[in-house]
C-alpha positions in Angstrom: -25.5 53.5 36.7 -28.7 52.6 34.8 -31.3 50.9 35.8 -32.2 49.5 33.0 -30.6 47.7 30.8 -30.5 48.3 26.7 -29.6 45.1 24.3 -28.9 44.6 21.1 -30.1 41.1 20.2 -29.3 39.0 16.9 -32.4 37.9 14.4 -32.9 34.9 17.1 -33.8 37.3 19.7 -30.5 36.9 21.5 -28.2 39.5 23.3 -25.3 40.0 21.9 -24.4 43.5 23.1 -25.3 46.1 25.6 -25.9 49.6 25.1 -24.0 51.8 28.0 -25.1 56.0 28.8 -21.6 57.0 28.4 -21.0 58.5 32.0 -22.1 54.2 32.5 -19.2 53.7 30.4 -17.0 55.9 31.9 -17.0 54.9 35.2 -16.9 51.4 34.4 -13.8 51.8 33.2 -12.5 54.3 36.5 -13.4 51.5 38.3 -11.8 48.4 36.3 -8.7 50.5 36.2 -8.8 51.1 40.1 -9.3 47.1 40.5 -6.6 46.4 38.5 -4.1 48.8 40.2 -5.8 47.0 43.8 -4.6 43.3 42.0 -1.2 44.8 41.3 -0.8 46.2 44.7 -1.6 42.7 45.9 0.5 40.6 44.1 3.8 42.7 45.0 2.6 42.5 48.7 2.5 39.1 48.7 5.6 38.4 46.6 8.7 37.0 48.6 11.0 40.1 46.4 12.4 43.0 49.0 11.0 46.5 48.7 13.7 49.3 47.9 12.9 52.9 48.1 11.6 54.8 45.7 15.0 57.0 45.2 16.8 54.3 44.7 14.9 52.5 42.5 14.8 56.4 40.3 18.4 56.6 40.3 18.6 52.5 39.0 16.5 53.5 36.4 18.4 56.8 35.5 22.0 55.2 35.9 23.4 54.4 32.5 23.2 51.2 31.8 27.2 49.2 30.8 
């Protein structure tokens, strides 16, 4: 990551962006998609629903539905 950060700021002087090297940019995405894949692995953990196995849950998916 950089170690120095780039703004773009208004006429007031203020931030109001950032400016990323896009291997930065990249990886900040790897890593909020990772995170979000952690959060969805945490909330079906700690839901009360049963696990079924993966087989089955494929062949409820490719069963026609009626």
């Amino acid at each position: 990551m950089a170690k120095h950060s780039k703004y773009v700021t208004n006429r007031k002087g203020e931030r109001v962006s950032v400016v990323l090297d896009i291997a930065d940019y990249q990886k900040i995405l790897e890593d909020l998609e990772e995170l979000e894949a952690i959060r969805a692995y945490d909330a079906a953990k700690s839901s009360a629903d049963s696990a079924i196995p993966f087989r089955q849950a494929v062949e409820g998916i490719k069963r026609p539905r009626k």
